[in-house]
VEXKOLTOR-426299 format. One record per residue (C-alpha): residue number from 0; x, y, z. Coordinates in Angstrom, 2 decimals. Example, Ala and Ser with C-alpha at 12.3 -4.5 7.8 and 13.67 -1.06 7.14 Angstrom:
! residues 2
   num         X         Y         Z
     0     12.30     -4.50      7.80
     1     13.67     -1.06      7.14
! end
This chain:
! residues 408
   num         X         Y         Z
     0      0.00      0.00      0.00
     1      0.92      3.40     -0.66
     2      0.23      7.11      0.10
     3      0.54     10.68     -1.60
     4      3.41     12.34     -0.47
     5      2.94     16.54     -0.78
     6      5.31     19.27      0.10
     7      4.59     22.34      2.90
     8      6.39     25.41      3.09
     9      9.06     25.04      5.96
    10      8.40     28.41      7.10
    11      4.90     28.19      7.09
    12      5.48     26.55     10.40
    13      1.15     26.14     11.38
    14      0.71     24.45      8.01
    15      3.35     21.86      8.28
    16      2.58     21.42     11.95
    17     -0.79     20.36     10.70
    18      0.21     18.26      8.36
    19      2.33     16.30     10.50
    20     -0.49     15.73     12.79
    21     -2.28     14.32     10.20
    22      0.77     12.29      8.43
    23      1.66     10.59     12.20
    24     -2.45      9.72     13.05
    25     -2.46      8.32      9.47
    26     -5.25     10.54      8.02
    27     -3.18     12.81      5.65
    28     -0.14     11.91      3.05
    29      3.81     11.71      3.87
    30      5.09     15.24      4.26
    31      8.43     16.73      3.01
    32      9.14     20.06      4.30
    33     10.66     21.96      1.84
    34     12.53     25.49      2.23
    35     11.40     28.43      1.28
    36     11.83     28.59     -2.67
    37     11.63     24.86     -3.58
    38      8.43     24.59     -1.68
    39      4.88     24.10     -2.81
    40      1.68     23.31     -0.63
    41      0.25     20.33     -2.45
    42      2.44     18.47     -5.06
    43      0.18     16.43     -7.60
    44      1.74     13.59     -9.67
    45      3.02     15.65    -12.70
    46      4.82     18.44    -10.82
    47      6.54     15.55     -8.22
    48      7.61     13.39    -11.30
    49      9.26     16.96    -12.76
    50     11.09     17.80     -9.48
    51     12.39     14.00     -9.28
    52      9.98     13.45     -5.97
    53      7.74     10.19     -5.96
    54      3.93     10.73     -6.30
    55      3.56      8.69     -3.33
    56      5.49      6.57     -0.45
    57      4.83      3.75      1.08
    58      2.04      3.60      3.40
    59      3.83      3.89      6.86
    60      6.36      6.88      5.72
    61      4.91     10.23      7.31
    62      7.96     12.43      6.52
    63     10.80     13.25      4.05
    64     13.79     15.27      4.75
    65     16.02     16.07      1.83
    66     19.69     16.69      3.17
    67     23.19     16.89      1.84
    68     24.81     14.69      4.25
    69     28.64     15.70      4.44
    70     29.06     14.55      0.56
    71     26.73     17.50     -0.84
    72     24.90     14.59     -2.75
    73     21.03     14.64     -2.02
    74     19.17     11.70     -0.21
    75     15.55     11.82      0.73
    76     15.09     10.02      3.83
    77     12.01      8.14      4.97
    78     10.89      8.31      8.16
    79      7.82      6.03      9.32
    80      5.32      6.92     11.84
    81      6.68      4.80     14.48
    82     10.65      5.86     14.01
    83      9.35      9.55     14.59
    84      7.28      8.52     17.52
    85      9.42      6.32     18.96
    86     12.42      9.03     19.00
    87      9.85     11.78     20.71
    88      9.43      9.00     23.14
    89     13.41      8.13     23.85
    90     14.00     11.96     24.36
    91     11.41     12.54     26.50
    92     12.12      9.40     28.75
    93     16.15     10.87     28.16
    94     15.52     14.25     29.48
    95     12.92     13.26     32.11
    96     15.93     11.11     33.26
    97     18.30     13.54     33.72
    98     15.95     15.78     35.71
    99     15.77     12.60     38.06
   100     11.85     12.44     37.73
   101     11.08     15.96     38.53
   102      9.98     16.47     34.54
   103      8.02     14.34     32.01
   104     10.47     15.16     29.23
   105      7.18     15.94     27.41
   106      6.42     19.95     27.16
   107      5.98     23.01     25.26
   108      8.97     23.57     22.55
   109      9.97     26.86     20.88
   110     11.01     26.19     17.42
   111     14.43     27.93     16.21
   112     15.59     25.61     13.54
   113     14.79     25.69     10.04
   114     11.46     22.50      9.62
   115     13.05     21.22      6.57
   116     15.69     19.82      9.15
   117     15.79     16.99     11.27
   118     16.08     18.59     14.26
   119     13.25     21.36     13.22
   120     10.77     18.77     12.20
   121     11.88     17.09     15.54
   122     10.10     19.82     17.52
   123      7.29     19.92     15.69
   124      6.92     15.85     16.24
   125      7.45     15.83     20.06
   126      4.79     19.12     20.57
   127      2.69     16.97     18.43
   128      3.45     14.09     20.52
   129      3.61     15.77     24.00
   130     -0.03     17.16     23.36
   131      1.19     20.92     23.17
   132      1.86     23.93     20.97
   133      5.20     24.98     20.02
   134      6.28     28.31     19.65
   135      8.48     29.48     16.67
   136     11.21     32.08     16.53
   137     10.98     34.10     13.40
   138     12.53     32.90     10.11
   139     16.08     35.04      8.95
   140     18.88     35.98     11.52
   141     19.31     34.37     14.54
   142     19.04     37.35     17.41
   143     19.30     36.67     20.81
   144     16.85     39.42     21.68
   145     14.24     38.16     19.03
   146     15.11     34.81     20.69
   147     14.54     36.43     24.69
   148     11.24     37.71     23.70
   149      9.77     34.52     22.33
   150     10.73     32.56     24.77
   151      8.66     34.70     27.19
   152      5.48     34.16     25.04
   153      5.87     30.23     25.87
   154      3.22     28.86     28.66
   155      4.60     25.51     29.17
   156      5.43     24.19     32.91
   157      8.20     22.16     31.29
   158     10.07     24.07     28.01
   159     12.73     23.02     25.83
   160     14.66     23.95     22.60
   161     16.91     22.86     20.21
   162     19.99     23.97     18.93
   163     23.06     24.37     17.34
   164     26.57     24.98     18.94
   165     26.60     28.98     16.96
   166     23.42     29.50     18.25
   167     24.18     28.60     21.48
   168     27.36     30.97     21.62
   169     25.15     33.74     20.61
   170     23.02     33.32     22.90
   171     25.69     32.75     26.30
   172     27.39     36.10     24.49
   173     24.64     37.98     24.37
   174     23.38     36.96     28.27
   175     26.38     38.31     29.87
   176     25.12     41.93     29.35
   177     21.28     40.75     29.00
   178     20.03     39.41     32.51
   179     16.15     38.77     30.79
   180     17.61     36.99     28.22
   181     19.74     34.56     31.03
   182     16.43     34.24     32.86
   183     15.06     32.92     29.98
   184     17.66     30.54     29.15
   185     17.80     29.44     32.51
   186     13.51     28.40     32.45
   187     13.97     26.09     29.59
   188     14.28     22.07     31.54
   189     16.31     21.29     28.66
   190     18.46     22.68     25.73
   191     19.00     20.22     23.17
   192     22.79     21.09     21.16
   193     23.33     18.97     17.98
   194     24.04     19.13     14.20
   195     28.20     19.33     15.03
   196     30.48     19.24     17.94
   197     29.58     21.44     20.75
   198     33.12     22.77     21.86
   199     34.42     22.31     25.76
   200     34.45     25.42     26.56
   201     31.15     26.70     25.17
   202     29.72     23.85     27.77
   203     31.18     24.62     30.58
   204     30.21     28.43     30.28
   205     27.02     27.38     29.67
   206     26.79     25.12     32.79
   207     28.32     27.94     35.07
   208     25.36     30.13     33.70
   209     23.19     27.62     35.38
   210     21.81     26.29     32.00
   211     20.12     22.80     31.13
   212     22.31     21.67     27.97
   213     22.73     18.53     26.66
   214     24.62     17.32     23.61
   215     23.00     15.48     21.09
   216     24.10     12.89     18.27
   217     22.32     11.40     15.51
   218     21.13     12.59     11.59
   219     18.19     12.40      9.90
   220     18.35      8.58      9.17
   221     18.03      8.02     12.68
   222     15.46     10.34     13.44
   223     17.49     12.94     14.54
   224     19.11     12.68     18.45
   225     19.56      9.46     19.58
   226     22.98      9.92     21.46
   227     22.37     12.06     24.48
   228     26.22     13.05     26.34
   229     27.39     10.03     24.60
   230     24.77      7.68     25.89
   231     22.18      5.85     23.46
   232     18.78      7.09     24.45
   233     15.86      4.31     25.03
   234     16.13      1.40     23.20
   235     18.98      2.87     21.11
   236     22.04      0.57     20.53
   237     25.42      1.79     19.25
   238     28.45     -0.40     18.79
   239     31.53     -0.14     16.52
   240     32.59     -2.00     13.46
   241     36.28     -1.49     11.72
   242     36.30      1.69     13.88
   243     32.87      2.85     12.15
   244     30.01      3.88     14.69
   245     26.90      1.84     14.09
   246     23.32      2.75     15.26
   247     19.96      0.50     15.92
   248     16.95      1.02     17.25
   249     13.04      1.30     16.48
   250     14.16      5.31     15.52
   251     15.97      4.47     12.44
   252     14.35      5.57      8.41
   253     13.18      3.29      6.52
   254     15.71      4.41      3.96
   255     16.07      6.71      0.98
   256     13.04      7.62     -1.66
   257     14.66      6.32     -4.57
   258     17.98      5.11     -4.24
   259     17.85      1.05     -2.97
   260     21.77      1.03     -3.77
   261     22.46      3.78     -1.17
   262     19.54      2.17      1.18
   263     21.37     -1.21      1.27
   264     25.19      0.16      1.72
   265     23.78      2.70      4.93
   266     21.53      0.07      6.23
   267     21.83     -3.48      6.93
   268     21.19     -6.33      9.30
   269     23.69     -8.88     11.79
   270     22.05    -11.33     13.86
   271     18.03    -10.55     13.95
   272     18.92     -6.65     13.86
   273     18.64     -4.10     11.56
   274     21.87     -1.20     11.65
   275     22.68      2.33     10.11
   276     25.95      3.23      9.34
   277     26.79      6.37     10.39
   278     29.89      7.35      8.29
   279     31.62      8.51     11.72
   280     35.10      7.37     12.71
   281     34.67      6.62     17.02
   282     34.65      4.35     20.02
   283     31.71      2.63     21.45
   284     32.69      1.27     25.37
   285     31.13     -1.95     26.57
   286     28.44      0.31     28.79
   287     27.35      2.01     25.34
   288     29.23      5.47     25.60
   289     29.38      7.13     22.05
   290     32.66      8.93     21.26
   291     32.34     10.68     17.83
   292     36.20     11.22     16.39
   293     35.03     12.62     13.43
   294     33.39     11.85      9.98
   295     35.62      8.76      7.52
   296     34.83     10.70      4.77
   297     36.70     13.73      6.25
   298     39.99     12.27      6.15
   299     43.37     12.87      3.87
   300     46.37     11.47      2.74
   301     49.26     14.00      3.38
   302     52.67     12.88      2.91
   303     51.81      9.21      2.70
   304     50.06      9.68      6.22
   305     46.55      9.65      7.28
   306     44.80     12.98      9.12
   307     41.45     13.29     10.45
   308     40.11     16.96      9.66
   309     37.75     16.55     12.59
   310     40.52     16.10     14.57
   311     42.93     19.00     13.72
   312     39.37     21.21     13.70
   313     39.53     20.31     17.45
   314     42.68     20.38     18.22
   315     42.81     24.04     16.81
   316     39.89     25.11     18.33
   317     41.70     24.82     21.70
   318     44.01     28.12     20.44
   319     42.42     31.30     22.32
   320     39.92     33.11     20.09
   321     39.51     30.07     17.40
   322     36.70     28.48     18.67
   323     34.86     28.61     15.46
   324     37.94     28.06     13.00
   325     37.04     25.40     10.72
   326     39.93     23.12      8.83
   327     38.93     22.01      5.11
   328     41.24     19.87      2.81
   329     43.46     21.78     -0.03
   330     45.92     20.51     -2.59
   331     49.65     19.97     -2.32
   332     52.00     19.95     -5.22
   333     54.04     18.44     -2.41
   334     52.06     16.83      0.16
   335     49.39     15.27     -2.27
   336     46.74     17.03      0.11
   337     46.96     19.51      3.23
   338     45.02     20.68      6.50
   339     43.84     24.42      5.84
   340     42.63     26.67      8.96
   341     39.47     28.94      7.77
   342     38.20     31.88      9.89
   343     35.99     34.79      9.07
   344     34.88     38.00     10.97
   345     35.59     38.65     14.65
   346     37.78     35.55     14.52
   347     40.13     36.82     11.47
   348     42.45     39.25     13.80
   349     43.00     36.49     16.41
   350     43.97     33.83     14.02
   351     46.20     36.57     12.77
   352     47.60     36.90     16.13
   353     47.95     33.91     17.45
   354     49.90     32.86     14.36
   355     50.44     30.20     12.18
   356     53.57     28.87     13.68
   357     52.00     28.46     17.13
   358     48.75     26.85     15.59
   359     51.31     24.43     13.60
   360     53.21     23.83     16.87
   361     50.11     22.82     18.72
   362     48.32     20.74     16.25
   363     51.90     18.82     15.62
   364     52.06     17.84     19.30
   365     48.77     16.51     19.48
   366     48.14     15.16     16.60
   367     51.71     14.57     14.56
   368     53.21     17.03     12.11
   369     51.40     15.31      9.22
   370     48.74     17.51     10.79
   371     50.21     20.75     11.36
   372     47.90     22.80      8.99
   373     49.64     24.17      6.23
   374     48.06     27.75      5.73
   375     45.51     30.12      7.68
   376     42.53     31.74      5.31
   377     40.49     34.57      6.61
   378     36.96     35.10      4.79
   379     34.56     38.31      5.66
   380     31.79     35.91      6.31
   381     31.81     32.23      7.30
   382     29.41     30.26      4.66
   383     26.71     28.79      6.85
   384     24.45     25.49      5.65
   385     20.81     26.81      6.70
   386     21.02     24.54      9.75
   387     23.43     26.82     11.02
   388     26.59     24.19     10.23
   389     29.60     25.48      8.21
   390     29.38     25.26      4.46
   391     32.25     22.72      3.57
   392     32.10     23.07      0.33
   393     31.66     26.43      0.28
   394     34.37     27.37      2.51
   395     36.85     24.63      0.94
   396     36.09     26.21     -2.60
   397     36.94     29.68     -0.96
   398     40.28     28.37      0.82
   399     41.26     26.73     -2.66
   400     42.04     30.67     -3.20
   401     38.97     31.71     -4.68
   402     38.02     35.67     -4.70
   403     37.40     36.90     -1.48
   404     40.11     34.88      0.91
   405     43.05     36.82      2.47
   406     45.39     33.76      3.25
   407     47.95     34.45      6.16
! end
C-alpha cells in the first residue's frame, strides 16, 4: 500500500505542523518540508515526477527530509510513523531522566531551527506528541533578543529547545550583558545542542550560567538525536565496526526515496537486527558510551600519512579566540593534500595573532606534524548550511584561493 506524499512550506510553520499531525495519526499523506523557494503546498503527480519526488510513499512513511549529508549529494530520507514517535518518546524518557523524575520530558517547545531539518521537524513531532503547541522564533537571523522575547510568550510548565553549537554561543554572548535573556535561558528544563560538535568550553560556560544543555548525536536517518552526552537514548544501541560507529533502534528511516543502492550500503542487518551506518570514525565502550572522532569521509592522505580533519578542527579550536575556525582539505603539489585553517569575521584578527607557527606547533604535538595545517585563510563571512553548520564546500572552494580569501 501506498500514500501521496505533498510538500509544505518550511516556514509556514502552522501548516506543516498540521500536516504532521495528520501524516503521524495516518489521516493525511507523507510530508516533506521543503525550504522556502523549492516549496509548494500540495504536489500532484506531474509536478513531483518533474522535481524527481515520488507521487507517493509507502504507506507507513509520514515524513521526508532532503539533506546533503557531508558529501553535498542529495538523499531523501524516509521516516515512518513509528521511528518519529518512537524518537519523541526516547528523548522525552532521556531528558525526564536527567531531571531525576522531577519532569516528564514531554512539554511546550519553541522552534528555532529551520522545519526542513531533522532537528526542526523534531520539535514539531514531540509538541505533536507531548499534546502541546510549540512556539516558533521568526525565520532570517538568529538574534538573541528576538530569541529572549519569544521565549517569554511560551506557557509551558516544562520548556525546551533545540539547537546548534553557533546559536548557542550567541546566545551565552549575548546573556552576559542581558540578565532577561539569562532568565530565559535558565527556564527552559532542557536545551537540546546537535548538528556538530559542541566545543568544551562553550559547555562549561554554559553550565556555570546555570543552563540545562545537553549534547546530542544522531542525523536524519536516525530520526534525529539518539545519542544524548554520549549515551544511546531508550532502546537505542550503538556499537563499533572497523572503527565505524553503528546505530539501531526502532528510531531508524526506513531508507532513501529512490535510491535502494544507497539504502542497502547505509543500512543493513547482523544477527536478527537491523543497523545504520553512520559514516563517523569513534569508540563505542562496553556500557554504550558514544565517542564521535570525526566523519571517515573527512579524512586525507598528506605525505603518505593519514589525518582526520575533525581532529585538527579540534585540536585548533583549543588556540584562544579560534573556537569557530574550521579546517577544510586543499591541494599539495608536495604533500598530495593539506590541512587548511578557515576563519571569518571577529575571529580573522585572532587567528592573525595567534599565528600560524604556534597553531602548527600545537596541532603537531597533538596530533603529529602530518597535521600541522599548512596555511591560515580569513573570509569576511563564514558560509553557513541553513542549519546553522559550516558550508564545507563552500568554505573549501573559498580556501582553494577563490576571490574573497586573504590567506595568512
Amino acid at each position: 500500500m501506498t500514500r501521496t506524499l505533498v510538500t509544505v512550506p518550511a516556514d509556514q510553520s502552522d501548516a506543516l505542523l498540521r500536516a504532521l499531525r495528520a501524516a503521524l495519526t495516518g489521516d493525511g499523506p507523507a510530508v516533506l518540508p521543503r525550504s522556502l523557494s523549492a516549496a509548494r503546498p500540495d504536489l500532484p503527480a506531474e509536478a513531483s515526477n518533474a522535481t524527481g519526488l515520488p507521487a507517493t510513499v509507502a504507506q507507513n512513511i509520514a515524513l521526508v527530509i532532503e539533506t546533503s549529508g557531508s558529501t553535498g549529494i542529495p538523499k531523501r530520507v524516509a521516516l515512518s510513523r513509528d521511528a518519529l514517535l518512537a524518537s519523541a518518546a526516547a528523548s522525552a524518557g532521556a531528558i525526564a531522566g536527567r531531571a531525576e523524575g522531577q519532569i516528564s520530558g514531554q512539554g511546550q517547545w519553541l522552534l528555532c531551527l529551520p522545519a526542513h531539518y531533522i532537528a526542526g521537524s523534531n520539535v514539531l513531532v514531540r509538541s505533536i506528541a507531548a499534546g502541546t503547541e510549540p512556539v516558533v522564533m521568526p525565520a532570517g537571523h538568529f538574534d538573541p533578543g528576538v530569541f529572549r522575547d519569544v521565549a517569554a510568550e511560551m506557557t509551558g510548565d516544562e520548556r525546551y529547545v533545540s539547537l546548534v553549537p553557533v546559536q548557542l554561543a550567541r546566545l551565552v554572548e549575548a546573556a552576559a550583558d542581558d540578565p532577561g535573556l539569562l532568565e530565559a535561558l535558565r527556564r527552559f528544563d532542557g536545551i537540546l545542542i546537535g548538528g556538530q560538535a559542541l566545543h568544551v568550553q562553550l559547555r562549561d560556560t554554559a553550565a556555570r550560567l546555570g543552563l540545562s544543555v545537553t549534547r546530542t548525536y544522531g542525523s536524519s536517518e536516525t530520526g534525529g538525536g539518539c545519542v544524548y552526552d554520549g549515551m544511546p537514548i531508550g532502546p537505542v544501541r550503538a556499537r563499533c565496526v572497523d572503527g565505524l560507529i553503528e546505530l539501531a533502534g526502532p528510531v531508524l528511516a526506513d531508507g532513501y526515496l529512490g535510491d535502494p543502492e544507497r539504502t542497502a550500503a547505509a543500512f543493513h542487518e547482523a544477527d536478527g537486527t537491523r543497523w545504520y551506518r553512520t559514516g563517523d570514525l569513534g569508540t563505542v565502550t562496553d556500557d554504550g558510551r558514544v565517542t564521535v572522532l570525526g566523519r571517515a569521509d573527512n579524512v586525507i592522505i598528506s605525505g603518505g600519512e593519514k589525518v582526520l580533519l575533525d581532529a585538527v578542527e579540534r585540536a585548533v579550536r583549543e588556540l584562544p579566540g579560534l573556537a569557530d575556525a574550521v579546517v577544510v582539505a586543499a591541494s599539495s603539489d608536495e604533500w598530495g593534500q593539506v590541512p587548511v585553517v578557515v576563519v571569518a569575521g571577529d575571529a580573522a584578527p585572532a587567528m592573525t595573532d595567534a599565528g600560524l607557527t604556534e597553531i602548527r606547533a600545537h596541532v603537531a604535538s597533538a596530533l603529529g606534524r602530518a597535521a600541522a595545517p599548512a596555511r591560515v585563510v580569513s573570509l569576511e563571512r563564514m558560509p553557513l548550511l541553513g542549519s546553522g553548520k559550516p558550508d564545507r564546500v563552500a568554505i573549501t572552494h573559498l580556501a582553494s584561493g577563490a576571490p574573497g580569501a586573504q590567506v595568512t
